[in-house]
C-alpha positions in Angstrom: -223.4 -63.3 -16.5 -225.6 -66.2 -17.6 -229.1 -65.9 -17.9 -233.0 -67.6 -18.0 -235.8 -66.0 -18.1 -237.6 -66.8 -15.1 -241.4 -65.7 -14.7 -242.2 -64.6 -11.3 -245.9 -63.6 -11.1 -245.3 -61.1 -15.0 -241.8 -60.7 -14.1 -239.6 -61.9 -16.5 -236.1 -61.7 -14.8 -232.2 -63.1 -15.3 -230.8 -65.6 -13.3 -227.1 -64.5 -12.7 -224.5 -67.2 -12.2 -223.1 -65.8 -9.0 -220.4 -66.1 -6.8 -221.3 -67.2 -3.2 -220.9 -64.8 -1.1 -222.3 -61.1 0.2 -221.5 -59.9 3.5 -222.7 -59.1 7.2 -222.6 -55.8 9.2 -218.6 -56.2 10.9 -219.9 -55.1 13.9 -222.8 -53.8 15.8 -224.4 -50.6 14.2 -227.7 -48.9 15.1 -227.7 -46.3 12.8 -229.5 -47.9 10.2 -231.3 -50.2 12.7 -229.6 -53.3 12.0 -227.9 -55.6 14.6 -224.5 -57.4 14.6 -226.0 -60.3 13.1 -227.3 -58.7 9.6 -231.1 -58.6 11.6 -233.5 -55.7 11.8 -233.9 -54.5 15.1 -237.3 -54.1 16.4 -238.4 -50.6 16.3 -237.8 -47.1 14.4 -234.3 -45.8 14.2 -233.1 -42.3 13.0 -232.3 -42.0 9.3 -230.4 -38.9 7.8 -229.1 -37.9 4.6 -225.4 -39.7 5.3 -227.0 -42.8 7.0 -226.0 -45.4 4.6 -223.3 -43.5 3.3 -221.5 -43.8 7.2 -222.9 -47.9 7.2 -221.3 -48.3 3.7 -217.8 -46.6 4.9 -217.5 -48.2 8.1 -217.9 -52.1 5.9 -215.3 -50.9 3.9 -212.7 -50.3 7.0 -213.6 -53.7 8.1 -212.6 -57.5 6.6 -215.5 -58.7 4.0 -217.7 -61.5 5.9 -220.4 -63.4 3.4 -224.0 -62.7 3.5 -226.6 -65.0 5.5 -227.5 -67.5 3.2 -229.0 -70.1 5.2 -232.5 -71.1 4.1 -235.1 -73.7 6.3 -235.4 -77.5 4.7 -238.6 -76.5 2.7 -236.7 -74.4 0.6 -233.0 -74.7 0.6 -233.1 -77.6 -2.3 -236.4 -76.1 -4.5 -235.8 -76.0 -8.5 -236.8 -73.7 -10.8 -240.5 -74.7 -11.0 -241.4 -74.7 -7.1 -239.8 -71.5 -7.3 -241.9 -69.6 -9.8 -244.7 -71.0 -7.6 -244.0 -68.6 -4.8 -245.4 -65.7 -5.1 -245.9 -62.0 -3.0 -249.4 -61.5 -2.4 -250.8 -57.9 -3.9 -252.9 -57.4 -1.3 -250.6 -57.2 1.1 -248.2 -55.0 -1.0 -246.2 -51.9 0.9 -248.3 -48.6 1.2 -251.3 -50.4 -0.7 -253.8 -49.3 2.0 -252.6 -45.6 2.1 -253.6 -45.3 -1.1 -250.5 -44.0 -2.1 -249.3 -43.7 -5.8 -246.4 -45.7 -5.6 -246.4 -50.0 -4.2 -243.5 -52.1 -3.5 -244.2 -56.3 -3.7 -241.0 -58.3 -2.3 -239.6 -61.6 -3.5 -238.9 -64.6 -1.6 -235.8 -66.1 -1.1 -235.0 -69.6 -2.5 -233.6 -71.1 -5.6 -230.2 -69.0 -7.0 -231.8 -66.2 -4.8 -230.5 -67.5 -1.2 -229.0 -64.1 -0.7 -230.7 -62.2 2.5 -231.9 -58.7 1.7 -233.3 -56.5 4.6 -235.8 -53.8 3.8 -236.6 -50.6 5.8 -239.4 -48.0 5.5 -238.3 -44.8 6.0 -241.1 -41.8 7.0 -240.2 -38.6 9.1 -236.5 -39.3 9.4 -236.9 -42.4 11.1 -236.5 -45.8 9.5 -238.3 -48.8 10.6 -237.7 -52.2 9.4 -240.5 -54.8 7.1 -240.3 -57.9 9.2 -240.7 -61.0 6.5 -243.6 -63.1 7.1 -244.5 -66.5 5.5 -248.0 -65.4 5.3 -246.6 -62.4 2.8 -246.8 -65.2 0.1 -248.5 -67.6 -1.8 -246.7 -71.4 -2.0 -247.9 -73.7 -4.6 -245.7 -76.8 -4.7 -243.6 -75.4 -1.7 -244.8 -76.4 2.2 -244.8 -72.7 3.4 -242.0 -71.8 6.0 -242.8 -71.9 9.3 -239.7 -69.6 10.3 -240.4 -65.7 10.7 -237.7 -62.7 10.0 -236.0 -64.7 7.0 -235.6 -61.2 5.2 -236.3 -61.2 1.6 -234.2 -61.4 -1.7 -235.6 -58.2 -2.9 -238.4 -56.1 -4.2 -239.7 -54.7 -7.1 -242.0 -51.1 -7.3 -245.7 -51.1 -9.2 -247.3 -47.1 -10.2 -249.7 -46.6 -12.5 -247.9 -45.4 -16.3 -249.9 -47.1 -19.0 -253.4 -46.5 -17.3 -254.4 -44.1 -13.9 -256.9 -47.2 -12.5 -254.0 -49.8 -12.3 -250.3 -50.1 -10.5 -248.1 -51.9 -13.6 -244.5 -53.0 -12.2 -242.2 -50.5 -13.0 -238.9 -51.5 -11.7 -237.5 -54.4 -9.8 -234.4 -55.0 -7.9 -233.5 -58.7 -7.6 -229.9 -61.0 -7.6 -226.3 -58.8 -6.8 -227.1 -55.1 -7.7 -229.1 -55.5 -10.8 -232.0 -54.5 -11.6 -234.6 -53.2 -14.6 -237.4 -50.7 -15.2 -239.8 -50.4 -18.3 -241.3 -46.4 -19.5 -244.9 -46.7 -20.8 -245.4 -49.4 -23.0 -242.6 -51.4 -22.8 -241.5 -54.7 -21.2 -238.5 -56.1 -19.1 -235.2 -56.4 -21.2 -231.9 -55.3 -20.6 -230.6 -54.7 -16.7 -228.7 -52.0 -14.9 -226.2 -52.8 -12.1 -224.6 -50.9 -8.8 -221.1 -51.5 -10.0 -219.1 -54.2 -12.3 -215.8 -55.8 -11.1 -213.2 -57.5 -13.4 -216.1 -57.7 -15.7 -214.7 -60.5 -18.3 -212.4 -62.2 -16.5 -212.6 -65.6 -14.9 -212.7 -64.0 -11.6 -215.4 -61.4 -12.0 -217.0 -60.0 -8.7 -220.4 -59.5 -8.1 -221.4 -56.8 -5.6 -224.3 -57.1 -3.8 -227.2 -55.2 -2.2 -227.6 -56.2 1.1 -230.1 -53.5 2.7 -232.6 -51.2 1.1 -234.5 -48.2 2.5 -237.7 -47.0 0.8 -239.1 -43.5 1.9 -242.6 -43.2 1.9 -243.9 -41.2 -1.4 -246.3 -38.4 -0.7 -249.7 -38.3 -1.9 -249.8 -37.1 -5.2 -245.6 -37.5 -5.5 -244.6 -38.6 -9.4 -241.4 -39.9 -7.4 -240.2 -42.3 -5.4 -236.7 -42.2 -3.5 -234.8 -46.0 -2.5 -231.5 -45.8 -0.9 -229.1 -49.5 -1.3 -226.3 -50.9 1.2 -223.7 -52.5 -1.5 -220.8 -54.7 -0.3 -218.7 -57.0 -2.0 -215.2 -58.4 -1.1 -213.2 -55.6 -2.9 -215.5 -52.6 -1.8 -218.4 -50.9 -0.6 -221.1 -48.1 -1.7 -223.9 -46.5 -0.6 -226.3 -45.8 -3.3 -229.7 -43.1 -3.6 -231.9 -43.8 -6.9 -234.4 -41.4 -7.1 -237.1 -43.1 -9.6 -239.8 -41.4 -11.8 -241.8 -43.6 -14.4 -243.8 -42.4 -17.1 -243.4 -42.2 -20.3 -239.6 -42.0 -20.0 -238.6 -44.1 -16.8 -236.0 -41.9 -15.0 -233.7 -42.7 -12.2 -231.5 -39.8 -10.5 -229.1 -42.0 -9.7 -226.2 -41.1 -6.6 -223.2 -43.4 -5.6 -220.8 -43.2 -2.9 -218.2 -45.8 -3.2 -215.6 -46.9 -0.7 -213.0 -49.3 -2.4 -211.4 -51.9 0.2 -208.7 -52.3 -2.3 -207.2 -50.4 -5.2 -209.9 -50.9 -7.9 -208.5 -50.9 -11.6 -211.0 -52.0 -13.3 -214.0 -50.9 -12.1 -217.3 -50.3 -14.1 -219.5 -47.5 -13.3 -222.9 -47.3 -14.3 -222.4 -51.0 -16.1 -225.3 -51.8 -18.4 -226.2 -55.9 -19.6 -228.0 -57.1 -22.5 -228.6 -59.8 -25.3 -227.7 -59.5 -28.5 -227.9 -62.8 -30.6 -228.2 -61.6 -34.5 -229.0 -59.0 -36.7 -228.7 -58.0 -40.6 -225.5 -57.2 -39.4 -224.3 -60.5 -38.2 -226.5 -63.5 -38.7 -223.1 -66.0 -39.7 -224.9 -69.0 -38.5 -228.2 -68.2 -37.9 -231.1 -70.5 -39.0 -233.6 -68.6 -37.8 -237.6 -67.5 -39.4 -237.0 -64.2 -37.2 -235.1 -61.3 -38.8 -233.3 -60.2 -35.3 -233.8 -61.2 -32.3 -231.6 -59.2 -29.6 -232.7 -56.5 -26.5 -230.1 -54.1 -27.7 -228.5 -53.1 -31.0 -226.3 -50.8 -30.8 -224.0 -49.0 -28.3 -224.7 -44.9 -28.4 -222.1 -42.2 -27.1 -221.9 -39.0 -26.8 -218.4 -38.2 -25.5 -216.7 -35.3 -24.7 -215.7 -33.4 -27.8 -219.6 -33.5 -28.9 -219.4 -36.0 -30.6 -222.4 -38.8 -31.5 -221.4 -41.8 -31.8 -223.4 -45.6 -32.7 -221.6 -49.0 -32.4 -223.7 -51.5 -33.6 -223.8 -54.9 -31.5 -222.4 -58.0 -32.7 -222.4 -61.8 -31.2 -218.7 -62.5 -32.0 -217.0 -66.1 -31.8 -214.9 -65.3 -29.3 -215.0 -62.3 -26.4 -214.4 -58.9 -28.1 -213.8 -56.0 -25.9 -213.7 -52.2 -26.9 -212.6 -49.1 -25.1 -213.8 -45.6 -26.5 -211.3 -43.3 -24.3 -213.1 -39.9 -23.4 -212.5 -37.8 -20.7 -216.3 -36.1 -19.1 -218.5 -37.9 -21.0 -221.5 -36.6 -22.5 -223.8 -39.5 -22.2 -223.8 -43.4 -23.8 -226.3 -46.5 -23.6 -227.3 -49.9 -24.8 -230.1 -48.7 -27.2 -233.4 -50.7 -29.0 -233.8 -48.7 -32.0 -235.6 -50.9 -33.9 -239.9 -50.6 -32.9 -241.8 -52.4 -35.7 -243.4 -55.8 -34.9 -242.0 -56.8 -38.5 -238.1 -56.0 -36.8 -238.6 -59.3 -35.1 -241.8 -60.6 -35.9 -241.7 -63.0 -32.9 -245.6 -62.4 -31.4 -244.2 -63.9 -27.7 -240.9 -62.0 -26.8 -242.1 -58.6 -28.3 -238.5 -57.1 -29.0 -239.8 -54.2 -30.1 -241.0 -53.5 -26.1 -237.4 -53.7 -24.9 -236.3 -50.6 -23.2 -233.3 -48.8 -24.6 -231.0 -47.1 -21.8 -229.4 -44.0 -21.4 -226.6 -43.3 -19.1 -226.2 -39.5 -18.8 -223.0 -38.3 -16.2 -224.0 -35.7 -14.0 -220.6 -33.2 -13.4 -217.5 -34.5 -14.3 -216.6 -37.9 -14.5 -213.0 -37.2 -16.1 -211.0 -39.4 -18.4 -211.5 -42.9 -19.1 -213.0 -44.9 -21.6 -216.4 -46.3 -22.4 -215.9 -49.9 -22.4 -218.1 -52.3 -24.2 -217.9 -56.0 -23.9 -219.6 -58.6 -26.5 -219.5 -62.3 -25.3 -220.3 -64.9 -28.1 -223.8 -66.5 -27.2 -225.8 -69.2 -29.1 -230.2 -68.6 -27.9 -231.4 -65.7 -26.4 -231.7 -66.4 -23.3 -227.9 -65.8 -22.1 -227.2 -62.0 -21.5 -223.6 -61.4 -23.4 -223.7 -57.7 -23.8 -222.0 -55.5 -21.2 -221.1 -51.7 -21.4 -220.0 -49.3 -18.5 -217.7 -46.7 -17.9 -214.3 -47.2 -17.1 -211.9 -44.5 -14.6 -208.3 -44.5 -16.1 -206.6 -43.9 -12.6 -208.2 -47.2 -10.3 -210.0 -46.0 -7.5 -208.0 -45.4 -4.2 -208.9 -47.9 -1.7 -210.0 -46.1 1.5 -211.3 -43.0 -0.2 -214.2 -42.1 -1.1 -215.2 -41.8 -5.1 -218.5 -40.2 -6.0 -220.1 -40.6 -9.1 -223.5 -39.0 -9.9 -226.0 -39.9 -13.2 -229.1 -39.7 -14.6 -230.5 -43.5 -16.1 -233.3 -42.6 -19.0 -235.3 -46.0 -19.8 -237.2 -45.1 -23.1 -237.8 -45.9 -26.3 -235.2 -43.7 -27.8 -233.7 -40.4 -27.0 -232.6 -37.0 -28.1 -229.3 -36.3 -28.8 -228.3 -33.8 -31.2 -230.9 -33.3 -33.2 -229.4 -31.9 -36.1 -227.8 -35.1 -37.0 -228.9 -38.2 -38.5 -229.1 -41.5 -36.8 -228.6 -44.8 -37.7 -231.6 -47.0 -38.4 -229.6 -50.5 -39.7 -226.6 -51.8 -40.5 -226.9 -54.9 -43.3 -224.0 -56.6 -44.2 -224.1 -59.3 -46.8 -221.5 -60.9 -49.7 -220.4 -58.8 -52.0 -218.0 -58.8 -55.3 -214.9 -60.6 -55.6 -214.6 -61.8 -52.0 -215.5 -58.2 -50.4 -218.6 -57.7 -47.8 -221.2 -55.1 -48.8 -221.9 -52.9 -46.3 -225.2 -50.9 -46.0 -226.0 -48.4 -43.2 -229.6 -46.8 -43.4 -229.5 -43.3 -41.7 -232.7 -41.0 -41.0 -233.4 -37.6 -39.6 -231.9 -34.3 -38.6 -231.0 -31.9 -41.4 -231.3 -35.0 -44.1 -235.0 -34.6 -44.0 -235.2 -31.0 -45.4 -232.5 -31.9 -48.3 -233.6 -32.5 -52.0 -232.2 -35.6 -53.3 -230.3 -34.1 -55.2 -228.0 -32.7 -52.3 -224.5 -32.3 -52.5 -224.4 -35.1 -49.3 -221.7 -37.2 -49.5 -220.6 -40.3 -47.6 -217.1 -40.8 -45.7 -215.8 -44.2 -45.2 -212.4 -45.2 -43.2 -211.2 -48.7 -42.8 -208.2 -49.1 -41.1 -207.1 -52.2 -42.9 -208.4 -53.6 -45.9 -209.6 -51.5 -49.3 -212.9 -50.0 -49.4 -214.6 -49.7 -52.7 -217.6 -47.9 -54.7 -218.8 -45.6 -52.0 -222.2 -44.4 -52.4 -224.5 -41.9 -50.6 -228.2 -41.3 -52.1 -231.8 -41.0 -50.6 -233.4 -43.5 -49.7 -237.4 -43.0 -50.7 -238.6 -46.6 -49.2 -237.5 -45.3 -45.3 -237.9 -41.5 -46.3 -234.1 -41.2 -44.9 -231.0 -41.4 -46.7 -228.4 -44.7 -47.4 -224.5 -45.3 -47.1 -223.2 -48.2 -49.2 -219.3 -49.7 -49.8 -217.6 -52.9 -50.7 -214.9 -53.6 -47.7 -211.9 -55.7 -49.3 -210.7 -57.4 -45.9 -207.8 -59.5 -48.2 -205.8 -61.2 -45.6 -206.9 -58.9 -42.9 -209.3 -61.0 -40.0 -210.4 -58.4 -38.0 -211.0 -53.8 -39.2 -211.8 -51.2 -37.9 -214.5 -49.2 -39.9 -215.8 -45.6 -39.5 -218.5 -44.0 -41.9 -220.8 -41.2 -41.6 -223.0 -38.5 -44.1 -221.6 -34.7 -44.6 -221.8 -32.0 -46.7 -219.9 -28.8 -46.7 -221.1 -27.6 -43.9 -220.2 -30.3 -41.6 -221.5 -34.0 -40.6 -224.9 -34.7 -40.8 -225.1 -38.2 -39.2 -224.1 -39.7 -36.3 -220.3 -41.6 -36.4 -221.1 -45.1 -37.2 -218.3 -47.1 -36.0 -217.8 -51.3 -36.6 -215.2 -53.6 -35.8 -215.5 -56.4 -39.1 -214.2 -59.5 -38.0 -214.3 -62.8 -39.6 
């Protein structure tokens, strides 16, 4: 889950530390023209509705075999600088010379990307495959391959959001089954994946996508449809993202997954991000910056309705959570934070970062949304990961279908009657307690006097909590909670806080693990 930012022609994009491996067709299958060997075959194929979902069943009744990874002598042994040097040429980018609204660029493989990827085009029900070609790219530092059909390591998507007269990048799909989009305005940050395996264990799996299809958009179309071939040693999937950017980036996400073994902790719809300090947690931190991270906060909506925020913390040592739910409403890695001043760091632009919203379509039953906070000392290591977790594993040689909706924004609507949380500040307090200070904005709080009955309620579930206050809050025009926690002996507790009046809540539940 390691990562550098690597900057591939404006991409900035994380390496993933991965496990060798991916996989080859078990046997020979023309359905979604591919031969035994992994290769496209030469011409047009048919290509239906259950196409990948019949390739992606038949891997899983068959023994894993690892992907082609071979790579020719020019670039089986290039570093990290001859391999930003290689670059897809725009002009020859997919449906460029229709003049269609939607372009896809590909990226080469080489470096930590020796993984091969093949891409189809798909137009009229029939799927025909894009045949690499060295003279697709640019190679400055590298001798250019003189071998053809070496398939690509993936590809990334370019339609026109912050301006009609030019294509910005809008997603990319690149290394296992991540990959990232941006809404209007924003830049790369946090990642998406197909599916997380034993995520936080020493033996964590990495699934891979080992064939794409992209259909052909229509003129005019605001839309864009990819289906994705994943395989990995313990199972299989076929996946269908149907992508709309704009001001909110939206993917209409379908999955079909076929376990090859029982699967007990699998991760569906598994989110990864950085989080290295905040006002919250800066133990350490010598820093001019006030925050640096790509998310702050975990947001749920489960079940029972209700809203939920988590703030983020870089802990010493791994700390997992599981919020159990059963047909969740909705939760996401969020950027809340927008002001320059938030970061005040003029090169990463934090404030750009994409939040991300996970929203189930139909029922997903019960589990538990898990969230994972690895201890990380820069920002260039992702240690944030949050998915959600079945409670019965996944029955190997079944099918398991799990629809959602991704929304990459700036920030979302939940319940709009209710306050959110705008910071969390934590600091020394009193007699060897920690003062804690949540800032909270919105919903019915903005038509209150300040003189409203609103009161704050605070539960630690070890500890002694002290001097609770709740008042408005006229420098952020939203309203503040404030307590002394008294851990005493205690190392690690459980807090919960949120505003109400008679009526009922009028924030969002802030939850926090304080440890020490």
């Amino acid at each position: 889950m390691q990562r550098r930012e690597v900057l591939l022609a404006g991409l900035c994009w994380p390496l993933v530390s991965l496990a060798p491996g991916g996989n080859a067709l078990a046997r020979a299958t023309t359905s979604a023209g591919q031969t035994k060997a992994g290769s496209p075959t030469a011409g047009p194929v048919p290509f239906g509705e259950n196409t990948v979902a019949d390739l992606a069943r038949e891997l899983a009744a068959a023994p894993f075999r690892p992907q082609d990874q071979v790579l020719p002598g020019s670039l089986a042994k290039i570093g990290y600088d001859q391999f930003r040097g290689i670059r897809f040429n725009p002009a020859k980018a997919l449906w460029r010379e229709q003049g269609l609204p939607f372009q896809a660029q590909f990226f080469h493989r080489a470096f930590l990307f020796r993984d091969r990827v093949d891409v189809y085009t798909v137009a009229g029900g029939m799927a025909q495959p894009l045949v690499y070609r060295p003279e697709q790219f640019t190679f400055q530092g590298t001798p250019a391959p003189t071998e053809n059909d070496l398939g690509f390591a993936g590809f990334r998507l370019h339609s026109p959001i912050n301006r009609p007269d030019y294509f910005d990048e809008v997603c990319a799909f690149l290394g296992a089954s991540y990959f990232r989009a941006v809404a209007k305005g924003q830049a790369y940050g946090l990642s998406a994946r197909g599916l997380a395996l034993r995520t936080g264990e020493k033996a964590e799996e990495f699934p891979v996508f080992r064939t794409f299809w992209l259909e052909q958009p229509a003129r005019g179309a605001d839309r864009v449809v990819v289906h994705a071939l994943m395989d990995s040693p313990s199972a299989a999937a076929a996946f269908r993202f149907v992508i709309r950017p704009g001001v909110e980036t939206v993917f209409d996400v379908s999955m079909r997954l076929y376990p090859r073994v029982e699967l007990d902790k699998a991760g569906i719809a598994p989110l990864t991000s950085m989080f290295q300090f905040d006002a919250n947690d800066r133990a350490g931190i010598d820093d001019y910056r006030p925050a640096v991270h790509d998310s702050d906060g975990l947001a749920m909506i489960n079940g029972r309705g209700e809203q939920i925020w988590r703030p983020l913390q870089n802990p010493s040592v791994l700390q997992e959570s599981g919020f159990q739910d059963a047909n969740p409403r909705g939760f996401g890695l969020m950027q809340r934070k927008r002001a320059f001043a938030d970061y005040a760091d003029s090169e990463a632009h934090y404030e750009k970062r994409p939040s991300l919203w996970v929203e189930p379509v139909g029922d997903w039953g019960a589990g538990d949304v898990h969230l994972l906070e690895l201890p990380t000392d820069d920002e260039f290591h992702d240690n944030i990961v949050a998915f959600w977790r079945p409670k019965q594993p996944l029955v190997a040689g079944s099918e398991h279908r799990f629809d959602y909706r991704l929304h990459w924004c700036n920030d979302h609507t939940w319940l709009p009657q209710l306050a959110v949380v705008t910071g969390t500040s934590i600091g020394a307090g009193p007699k060897g307690s920690r003062r804690v200070v949540i800032d909270v904005a919105g919903g019915k709080l903005k038509a209150l006097r300040e003189d409203a009955d609103v009161r704050a309620q605070v539960v630690a579930a070890k500890g002694r909590v002290d001097n609770i206050v709740a008042h408005a809050n006229p420098g952020t025009g939203g309203w503040r909670i404030a307590f002394e926690l008294h851990p005493g002996a205690e190392r690690s507790i459980e807090l919960r806080a949120l505003l109400r009046d008679d009526a009922g809540p009028l924030s969002e539940t802030w939850l926090y693990r304080w440890t020490l």
